[in-house]
Gaussian input, Z-matrix of N, CA and C with variables (Angstrom, degrees):
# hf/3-21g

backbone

0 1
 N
 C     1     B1
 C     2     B2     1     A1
 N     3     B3     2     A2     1     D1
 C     4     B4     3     A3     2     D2
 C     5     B5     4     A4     3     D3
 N     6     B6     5     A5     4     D4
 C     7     B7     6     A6     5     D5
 C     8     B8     7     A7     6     D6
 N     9     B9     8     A8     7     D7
 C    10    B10     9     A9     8     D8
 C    11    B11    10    A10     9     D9
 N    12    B12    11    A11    10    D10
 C    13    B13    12    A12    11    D11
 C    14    B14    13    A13    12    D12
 N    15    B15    14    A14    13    D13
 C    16    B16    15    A15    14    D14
 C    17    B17    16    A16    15    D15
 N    18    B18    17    A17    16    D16
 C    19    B19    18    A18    17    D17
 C    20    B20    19    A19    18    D18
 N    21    B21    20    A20    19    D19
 C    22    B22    21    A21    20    D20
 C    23    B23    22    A22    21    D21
 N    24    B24    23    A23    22    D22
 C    25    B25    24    A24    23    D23
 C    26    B26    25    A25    24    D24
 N    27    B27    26    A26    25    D25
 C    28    B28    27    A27    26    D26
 C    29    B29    28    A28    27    D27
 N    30    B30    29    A29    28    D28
 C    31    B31    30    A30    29    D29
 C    32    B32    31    A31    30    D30
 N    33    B33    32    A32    31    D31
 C    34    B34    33    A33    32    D32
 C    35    B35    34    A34    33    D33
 N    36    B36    35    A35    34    D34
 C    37    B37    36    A36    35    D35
 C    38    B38    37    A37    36    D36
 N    39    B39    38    A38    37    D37
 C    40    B40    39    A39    38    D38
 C    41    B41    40    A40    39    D39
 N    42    B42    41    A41    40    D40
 C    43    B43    42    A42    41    D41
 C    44    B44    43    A43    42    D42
 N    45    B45    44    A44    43    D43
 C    46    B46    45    A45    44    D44
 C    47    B47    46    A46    45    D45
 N    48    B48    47    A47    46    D46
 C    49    B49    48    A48    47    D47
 C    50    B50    49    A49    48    D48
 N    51    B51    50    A50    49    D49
 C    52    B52    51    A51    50    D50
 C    53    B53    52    A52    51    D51
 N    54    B54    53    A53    52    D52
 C    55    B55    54    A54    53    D53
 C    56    B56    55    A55    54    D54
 N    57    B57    56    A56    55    D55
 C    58    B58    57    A57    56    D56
 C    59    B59    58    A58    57    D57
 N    60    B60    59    A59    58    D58
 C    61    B61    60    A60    59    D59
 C    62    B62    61    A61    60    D60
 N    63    B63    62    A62    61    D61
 C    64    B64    63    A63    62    D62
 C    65    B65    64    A64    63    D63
 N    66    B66    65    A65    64    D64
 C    67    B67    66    A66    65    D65
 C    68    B68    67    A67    66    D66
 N    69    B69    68    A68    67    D67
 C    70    B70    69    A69    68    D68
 C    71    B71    70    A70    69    D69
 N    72    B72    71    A71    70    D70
 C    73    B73    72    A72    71    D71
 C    74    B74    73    A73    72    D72
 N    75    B75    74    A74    73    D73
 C    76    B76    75    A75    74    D74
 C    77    B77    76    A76    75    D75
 N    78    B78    77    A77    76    D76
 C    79    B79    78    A78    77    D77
 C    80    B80    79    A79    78    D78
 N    81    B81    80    A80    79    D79
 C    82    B82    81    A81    80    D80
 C    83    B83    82    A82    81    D81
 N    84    B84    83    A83    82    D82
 C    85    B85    84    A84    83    D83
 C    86    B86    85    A85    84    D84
 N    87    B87    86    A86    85    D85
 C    88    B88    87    A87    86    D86
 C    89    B89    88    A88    87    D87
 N    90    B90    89    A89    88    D88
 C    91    B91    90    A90    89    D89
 C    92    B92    91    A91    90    D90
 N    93    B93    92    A92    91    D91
 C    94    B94    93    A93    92    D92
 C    95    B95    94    A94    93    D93
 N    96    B96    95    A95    94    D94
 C    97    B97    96    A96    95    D95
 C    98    B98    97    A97    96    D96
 N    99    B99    98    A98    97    D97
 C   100   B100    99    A99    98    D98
 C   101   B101   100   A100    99    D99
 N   102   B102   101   A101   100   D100
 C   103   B103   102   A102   101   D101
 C   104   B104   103   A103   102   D102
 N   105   B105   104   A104   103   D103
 C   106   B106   105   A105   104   D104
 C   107   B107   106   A106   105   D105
 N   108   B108   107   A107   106   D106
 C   109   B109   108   A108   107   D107
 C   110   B110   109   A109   108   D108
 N   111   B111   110   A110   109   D109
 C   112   B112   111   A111   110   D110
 C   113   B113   112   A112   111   D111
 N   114   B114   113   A113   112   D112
 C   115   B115   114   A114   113   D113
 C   116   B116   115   A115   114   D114
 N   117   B117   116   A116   115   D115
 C   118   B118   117   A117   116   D116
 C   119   B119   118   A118   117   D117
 N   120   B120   119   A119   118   D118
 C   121   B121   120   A120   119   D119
 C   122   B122   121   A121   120   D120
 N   123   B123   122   A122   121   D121
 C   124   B124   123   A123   122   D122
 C   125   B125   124   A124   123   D123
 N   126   B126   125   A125   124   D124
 C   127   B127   126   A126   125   D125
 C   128   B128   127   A127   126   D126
 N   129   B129   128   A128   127   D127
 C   130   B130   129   A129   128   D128
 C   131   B131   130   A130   129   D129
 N   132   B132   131   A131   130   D130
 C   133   B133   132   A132   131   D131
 C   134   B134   133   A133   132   D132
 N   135   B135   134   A134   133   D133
 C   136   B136   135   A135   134   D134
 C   137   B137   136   A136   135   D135
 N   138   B138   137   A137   136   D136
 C   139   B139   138   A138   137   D137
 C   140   B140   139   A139   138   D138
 N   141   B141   140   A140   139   D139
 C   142   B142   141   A141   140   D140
 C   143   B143   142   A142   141   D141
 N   144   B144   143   A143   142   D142
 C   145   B145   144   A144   143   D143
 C   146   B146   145   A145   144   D144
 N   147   B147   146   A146   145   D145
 C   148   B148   147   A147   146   D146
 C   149   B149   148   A148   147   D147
 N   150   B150   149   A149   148   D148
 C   151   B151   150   A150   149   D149
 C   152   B152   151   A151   150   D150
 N   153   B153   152   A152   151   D151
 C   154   B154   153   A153   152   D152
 C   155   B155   154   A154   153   D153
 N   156   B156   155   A155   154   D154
 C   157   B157   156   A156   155   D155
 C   158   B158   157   A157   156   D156
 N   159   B159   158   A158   157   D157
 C   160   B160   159   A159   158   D158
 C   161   B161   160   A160   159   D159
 N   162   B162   161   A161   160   D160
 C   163   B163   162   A162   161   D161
 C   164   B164   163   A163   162   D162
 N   165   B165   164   A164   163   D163
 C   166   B166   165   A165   164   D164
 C   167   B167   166   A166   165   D165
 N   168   B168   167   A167   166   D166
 C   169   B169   168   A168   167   D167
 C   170   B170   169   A169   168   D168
 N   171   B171   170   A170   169   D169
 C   172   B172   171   A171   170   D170
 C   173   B173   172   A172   171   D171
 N   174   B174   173   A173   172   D172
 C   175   B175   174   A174   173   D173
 C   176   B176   175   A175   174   D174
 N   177   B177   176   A176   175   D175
 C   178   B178   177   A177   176   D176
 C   179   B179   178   A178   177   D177
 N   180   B180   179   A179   178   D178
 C   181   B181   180   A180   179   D179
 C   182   B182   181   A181   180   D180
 N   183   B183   182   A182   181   D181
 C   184   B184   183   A183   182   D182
 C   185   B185   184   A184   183   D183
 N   186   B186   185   A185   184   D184
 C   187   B187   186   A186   185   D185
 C   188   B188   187   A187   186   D186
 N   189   B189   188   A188   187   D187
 C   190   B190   189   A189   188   D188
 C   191   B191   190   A190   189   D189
 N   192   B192   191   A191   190   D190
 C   193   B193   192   A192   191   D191
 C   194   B194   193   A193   192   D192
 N   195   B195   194   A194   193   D193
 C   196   B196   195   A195   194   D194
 C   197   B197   196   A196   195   D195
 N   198   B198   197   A197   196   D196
 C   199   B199   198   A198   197   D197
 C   200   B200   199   A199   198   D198
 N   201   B201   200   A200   199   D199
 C   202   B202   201   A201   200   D200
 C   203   B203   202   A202   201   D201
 N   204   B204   203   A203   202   D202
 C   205   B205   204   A204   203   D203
 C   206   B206   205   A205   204   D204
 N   207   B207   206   A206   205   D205
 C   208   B208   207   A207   206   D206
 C   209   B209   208   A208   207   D207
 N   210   B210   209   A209   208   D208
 C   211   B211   210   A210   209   D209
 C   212   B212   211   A211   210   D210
 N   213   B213   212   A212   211   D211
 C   214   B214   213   A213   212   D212
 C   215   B215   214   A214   213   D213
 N   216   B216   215   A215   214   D214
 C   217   B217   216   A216   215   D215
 C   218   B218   217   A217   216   D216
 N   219   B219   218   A218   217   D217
 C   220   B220   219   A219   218   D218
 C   221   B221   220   A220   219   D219
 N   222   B222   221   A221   220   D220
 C   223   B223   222   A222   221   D221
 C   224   B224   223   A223   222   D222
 N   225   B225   224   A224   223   D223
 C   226   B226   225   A225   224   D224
 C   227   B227   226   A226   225   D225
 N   228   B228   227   A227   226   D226
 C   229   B229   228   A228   227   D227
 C   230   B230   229   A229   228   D228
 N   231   B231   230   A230   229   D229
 C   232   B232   231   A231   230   D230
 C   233   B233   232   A232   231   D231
 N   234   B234   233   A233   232   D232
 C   235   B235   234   A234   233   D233
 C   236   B236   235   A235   234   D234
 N   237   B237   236   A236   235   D235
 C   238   B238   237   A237   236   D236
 C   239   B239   238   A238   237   D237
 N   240   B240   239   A239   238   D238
 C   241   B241   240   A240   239   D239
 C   242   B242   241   A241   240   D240
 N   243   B243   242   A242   241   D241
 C   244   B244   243   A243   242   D242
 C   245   B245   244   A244   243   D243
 N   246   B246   245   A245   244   D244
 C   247   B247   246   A246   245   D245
 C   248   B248   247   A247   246   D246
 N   249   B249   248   A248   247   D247
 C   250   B250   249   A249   248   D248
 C   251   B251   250   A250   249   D249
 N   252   B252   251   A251   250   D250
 C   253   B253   252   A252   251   D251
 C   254   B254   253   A253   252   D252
 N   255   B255   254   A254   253   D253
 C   256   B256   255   A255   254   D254
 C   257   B257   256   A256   255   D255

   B1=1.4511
   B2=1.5250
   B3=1.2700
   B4=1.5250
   B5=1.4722
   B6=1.4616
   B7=1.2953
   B8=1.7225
   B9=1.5922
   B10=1.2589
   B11=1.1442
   B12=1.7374
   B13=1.9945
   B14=1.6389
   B15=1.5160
   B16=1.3067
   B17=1.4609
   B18=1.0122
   B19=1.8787
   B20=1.5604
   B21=1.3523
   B22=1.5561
   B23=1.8316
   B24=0.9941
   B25=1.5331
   B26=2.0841
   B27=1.2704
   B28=1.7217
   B29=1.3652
   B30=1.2486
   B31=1.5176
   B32=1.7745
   B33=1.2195
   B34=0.8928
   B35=2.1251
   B36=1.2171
   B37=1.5848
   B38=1.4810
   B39=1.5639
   B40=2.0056
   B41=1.1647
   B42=1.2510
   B43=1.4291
   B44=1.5939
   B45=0.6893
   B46=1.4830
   B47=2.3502
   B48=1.5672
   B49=1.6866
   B50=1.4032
   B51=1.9473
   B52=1.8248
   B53=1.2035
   B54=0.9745
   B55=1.7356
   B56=1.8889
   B57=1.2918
   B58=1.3621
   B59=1.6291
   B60=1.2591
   B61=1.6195
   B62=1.8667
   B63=1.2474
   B64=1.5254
   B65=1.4312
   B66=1.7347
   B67=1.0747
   B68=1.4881
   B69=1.4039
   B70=1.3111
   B71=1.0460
   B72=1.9857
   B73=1.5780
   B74=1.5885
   B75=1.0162
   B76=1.6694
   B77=1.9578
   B78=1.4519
   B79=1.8469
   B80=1.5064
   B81=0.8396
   B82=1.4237
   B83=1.4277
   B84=1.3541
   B85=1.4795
   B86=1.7293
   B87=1.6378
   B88=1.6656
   B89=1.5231
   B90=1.3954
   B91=1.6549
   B92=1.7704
   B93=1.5540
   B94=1.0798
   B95=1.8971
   B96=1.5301
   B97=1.4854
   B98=1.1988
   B99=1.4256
   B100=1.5505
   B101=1.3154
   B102=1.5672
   B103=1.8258
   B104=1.1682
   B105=1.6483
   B106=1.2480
   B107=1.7227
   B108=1.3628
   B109=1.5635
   B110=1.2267
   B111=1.6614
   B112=1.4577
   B113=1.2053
   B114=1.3346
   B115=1.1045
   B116=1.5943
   B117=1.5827
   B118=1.5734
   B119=1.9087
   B120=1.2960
   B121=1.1416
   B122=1.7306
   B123=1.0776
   B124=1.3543
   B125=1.4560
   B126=1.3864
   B127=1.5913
   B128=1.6309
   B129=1.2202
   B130=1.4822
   B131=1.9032
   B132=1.0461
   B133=1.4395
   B134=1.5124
   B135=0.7821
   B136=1.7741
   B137=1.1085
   B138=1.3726
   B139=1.2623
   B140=1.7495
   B141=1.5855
   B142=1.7267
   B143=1.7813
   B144=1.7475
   B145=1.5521
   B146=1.6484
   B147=1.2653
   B148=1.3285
   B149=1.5297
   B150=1.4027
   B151=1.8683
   B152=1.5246
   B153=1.2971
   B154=1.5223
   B155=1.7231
   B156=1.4854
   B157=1.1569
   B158=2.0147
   B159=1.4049
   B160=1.6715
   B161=1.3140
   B162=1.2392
   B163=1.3679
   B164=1.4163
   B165=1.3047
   B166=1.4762
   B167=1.6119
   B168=1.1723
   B169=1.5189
   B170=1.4879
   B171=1.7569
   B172=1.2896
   B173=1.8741
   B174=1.6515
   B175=1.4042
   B176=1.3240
   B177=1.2741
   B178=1.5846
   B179=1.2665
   B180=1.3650
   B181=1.3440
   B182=1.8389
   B183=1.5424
   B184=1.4549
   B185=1.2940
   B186=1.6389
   B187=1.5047
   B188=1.7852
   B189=1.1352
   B190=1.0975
   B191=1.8008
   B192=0.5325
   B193=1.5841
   B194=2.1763
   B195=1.1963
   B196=1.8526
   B197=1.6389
   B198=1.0850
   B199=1.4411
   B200=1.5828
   B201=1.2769
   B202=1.5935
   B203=1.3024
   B204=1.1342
   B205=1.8847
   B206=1.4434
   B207=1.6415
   B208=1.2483
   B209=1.8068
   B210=1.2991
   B211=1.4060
   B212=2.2598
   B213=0.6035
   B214=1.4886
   B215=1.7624
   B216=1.0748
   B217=1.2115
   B218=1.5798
   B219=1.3826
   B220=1.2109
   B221=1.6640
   B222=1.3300
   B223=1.7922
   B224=1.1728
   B225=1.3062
   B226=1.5868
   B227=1.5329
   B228=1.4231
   B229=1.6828
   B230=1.5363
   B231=1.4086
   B232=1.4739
   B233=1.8782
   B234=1.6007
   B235=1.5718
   B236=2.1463
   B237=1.2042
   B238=1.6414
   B239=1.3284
   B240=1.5294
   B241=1.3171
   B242=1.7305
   B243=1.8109
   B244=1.8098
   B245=1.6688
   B246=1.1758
   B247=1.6707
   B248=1.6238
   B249=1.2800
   B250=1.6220
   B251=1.4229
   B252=1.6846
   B253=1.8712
   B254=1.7324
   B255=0.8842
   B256=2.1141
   B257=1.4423
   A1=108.27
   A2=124.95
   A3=139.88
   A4=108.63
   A5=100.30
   A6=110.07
   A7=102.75
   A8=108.81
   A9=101.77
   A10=109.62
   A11=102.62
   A12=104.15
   A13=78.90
   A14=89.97
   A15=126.82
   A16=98.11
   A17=118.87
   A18=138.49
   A19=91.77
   A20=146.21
   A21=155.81
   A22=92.06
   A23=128.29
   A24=138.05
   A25=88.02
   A26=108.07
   A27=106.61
   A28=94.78
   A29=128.99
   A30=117.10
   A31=95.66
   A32=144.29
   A33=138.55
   A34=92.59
   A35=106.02
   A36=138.57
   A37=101.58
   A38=107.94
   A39=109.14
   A40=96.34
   A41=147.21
   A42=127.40
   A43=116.61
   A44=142.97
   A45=172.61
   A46=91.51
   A47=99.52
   A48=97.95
   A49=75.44
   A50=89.45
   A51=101.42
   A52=130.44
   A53=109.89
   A54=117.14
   A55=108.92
   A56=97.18
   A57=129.96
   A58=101.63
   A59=95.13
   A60=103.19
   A61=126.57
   A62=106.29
   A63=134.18
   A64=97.96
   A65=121.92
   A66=147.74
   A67=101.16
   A68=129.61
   A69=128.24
   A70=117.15
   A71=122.56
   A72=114.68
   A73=66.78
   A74=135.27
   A75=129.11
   A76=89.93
   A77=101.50
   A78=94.71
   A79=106.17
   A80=121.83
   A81=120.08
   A82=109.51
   A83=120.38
   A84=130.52
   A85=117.44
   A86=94.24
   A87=103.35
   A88=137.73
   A89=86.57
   A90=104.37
   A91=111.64
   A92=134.26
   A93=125.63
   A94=110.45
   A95=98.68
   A96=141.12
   A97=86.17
   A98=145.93
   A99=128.04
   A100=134.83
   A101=105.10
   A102=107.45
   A103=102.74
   A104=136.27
   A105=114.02
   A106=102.20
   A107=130.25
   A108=129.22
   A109=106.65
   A110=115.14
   A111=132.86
   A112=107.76
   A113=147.86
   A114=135.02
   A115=107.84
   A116=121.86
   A117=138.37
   A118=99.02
   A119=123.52
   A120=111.71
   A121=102.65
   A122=97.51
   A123=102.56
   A124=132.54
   A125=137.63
   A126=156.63
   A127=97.89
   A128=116.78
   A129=78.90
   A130=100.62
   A131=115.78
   A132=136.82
   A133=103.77
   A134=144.55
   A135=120.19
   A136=107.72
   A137=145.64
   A138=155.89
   A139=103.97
   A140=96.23
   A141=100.92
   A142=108.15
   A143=76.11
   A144=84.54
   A145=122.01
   A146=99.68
   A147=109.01
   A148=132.04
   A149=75.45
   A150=94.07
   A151=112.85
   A152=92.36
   A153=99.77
   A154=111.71
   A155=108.99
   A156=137.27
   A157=89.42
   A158=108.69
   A159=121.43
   A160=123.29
   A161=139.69
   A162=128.70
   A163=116.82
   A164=145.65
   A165=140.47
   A166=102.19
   A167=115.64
   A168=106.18
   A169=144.98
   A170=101.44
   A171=118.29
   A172=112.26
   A173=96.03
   A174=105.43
   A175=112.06
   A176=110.57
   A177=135.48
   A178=93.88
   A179=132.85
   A180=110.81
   A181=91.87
   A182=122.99
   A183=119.91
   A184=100.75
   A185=110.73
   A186=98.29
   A187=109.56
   A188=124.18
   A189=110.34
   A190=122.79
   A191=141.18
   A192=133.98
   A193=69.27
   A194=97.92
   A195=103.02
   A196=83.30
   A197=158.35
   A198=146.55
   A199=84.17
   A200=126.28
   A201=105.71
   A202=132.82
   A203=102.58
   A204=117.95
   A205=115.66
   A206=116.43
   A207=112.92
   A208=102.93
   A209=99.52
   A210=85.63
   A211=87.07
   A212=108.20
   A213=112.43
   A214=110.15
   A215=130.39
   A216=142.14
   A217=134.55
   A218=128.65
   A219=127.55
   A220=104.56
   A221=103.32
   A222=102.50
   A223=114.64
   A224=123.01
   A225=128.48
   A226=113.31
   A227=117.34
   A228=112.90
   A229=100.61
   A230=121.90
   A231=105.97
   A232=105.51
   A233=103.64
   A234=87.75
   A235=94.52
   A236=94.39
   A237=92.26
   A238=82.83
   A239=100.34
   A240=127.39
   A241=98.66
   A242=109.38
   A243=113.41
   A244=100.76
   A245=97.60
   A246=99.91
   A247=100.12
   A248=118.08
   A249=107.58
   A250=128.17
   A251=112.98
   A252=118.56
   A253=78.53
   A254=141.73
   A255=101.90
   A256=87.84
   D1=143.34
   D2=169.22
   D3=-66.66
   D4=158.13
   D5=176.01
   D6=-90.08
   D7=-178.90
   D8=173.10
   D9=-134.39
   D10=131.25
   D11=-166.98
   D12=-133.37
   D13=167.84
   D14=176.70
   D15=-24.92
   D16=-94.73
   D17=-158.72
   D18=-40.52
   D19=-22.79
   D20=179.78
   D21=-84.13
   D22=-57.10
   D23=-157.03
   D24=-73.21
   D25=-71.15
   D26=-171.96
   D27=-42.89
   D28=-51.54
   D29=-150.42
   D30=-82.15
   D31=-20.49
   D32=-163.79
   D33=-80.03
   D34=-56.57
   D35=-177.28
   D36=-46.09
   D37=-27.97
   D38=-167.94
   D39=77.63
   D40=9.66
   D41=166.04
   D42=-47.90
   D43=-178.14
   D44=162.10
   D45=27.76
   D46=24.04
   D47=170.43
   D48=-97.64
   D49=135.67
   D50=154.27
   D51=-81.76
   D52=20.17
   D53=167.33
   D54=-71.22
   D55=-48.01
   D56=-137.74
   D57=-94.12
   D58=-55.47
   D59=166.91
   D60=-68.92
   D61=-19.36
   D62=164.12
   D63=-54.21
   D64=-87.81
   D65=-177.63
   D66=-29.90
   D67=-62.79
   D68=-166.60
   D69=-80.85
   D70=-2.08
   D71=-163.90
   D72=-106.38
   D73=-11.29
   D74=-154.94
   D75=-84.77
   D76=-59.22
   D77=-177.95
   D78=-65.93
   D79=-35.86
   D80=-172.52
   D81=-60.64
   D82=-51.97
   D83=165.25
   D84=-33.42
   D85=-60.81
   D86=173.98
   D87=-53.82
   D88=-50.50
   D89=166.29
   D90=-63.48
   D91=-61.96
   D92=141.13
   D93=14.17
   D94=-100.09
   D95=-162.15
   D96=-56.47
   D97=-57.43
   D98=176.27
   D99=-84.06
   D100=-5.34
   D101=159.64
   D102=-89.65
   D103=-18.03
   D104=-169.15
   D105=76.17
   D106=8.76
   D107=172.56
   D108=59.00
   D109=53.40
   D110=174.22
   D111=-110.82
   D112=125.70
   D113=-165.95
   D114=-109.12
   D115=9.04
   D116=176.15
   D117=-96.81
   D118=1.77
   D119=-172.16
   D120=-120.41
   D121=137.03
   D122=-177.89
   D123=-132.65
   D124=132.29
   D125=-117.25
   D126=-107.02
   D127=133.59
   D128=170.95
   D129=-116.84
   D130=118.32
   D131=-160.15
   D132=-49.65
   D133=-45.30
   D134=154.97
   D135=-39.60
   D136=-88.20
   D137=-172.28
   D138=-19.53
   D139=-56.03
   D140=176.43
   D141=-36.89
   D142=-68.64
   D143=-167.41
   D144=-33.97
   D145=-49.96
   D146=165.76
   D147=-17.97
   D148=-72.54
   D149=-177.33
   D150=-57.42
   D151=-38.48
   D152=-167.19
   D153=-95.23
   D154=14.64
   D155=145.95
   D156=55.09
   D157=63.46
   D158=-170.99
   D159=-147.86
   D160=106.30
   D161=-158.06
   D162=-35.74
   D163=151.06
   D164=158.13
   D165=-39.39
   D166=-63.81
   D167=174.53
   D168=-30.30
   D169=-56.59
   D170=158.04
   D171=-39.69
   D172=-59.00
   D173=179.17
   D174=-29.61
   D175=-81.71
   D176=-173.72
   D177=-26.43
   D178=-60.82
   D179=-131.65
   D180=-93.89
   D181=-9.36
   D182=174.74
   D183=-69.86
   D184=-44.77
   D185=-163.13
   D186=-85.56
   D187=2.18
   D188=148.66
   D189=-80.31
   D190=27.21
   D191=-136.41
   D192=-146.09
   D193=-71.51
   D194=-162.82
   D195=-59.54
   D196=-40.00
   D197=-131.08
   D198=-113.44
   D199=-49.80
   D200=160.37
   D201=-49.75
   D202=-21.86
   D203=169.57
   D204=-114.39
   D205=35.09
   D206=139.42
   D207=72.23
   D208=44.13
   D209=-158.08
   D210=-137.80
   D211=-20.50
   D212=-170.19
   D213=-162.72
   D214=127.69
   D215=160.56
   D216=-81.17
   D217=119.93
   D218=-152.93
   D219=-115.35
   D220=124.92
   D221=-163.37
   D222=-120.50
   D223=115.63
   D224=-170.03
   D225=59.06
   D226=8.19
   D227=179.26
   D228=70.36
   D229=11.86
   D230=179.27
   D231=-121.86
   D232=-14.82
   D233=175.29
   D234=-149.06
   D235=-160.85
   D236=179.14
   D237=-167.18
   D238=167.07
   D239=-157.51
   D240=-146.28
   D241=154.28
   D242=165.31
   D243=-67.91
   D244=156.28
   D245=160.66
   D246=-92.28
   D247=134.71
   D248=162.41
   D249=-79.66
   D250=119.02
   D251=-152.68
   D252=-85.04
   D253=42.64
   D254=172.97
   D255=-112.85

């Protein structure tokens, strides 16, 4: 059996697959584009899903992925919010 290093962990994670990184610059973009980069306004994640025409599931697991990277905040599992970068 192999050991397990980094380059085993990204690929397991979808890191650096362009499918994957597409998909997440793609919600990230949307959410962006519909707060207007307000971080007091908040999505309500069905609705996302919607738009972005993606199971809630699929969802979940991008927007955890950006909220592990500090990038969007997820509130009660029912909406998400920008993080504000300044």
């Amino acid at each position: 059996m192999g050991r397990i290093t980094h380059k085993g962990i990204m690929e397991v994670e979808g890191n650096g697959i362009p499918e994957r990184d597409k998909a997440r610059q793609q919600v990230l973009a949307r959410i962006n584009e519909l707060t207007s980069g307000d971080p007091d306004v908040y999505l309500s994640i069905d609705a996302l899903a919607g738009e972005l025409n993606m199971m809630r599931y699929e969802l979940f697991d991008i927007l955890n992925f950006l909220q592990g990277e500090g990038l969007v905040r997820i509130l009660s599992r029912m909406s998400v919010a920008i993080i504000n970068r300044d």
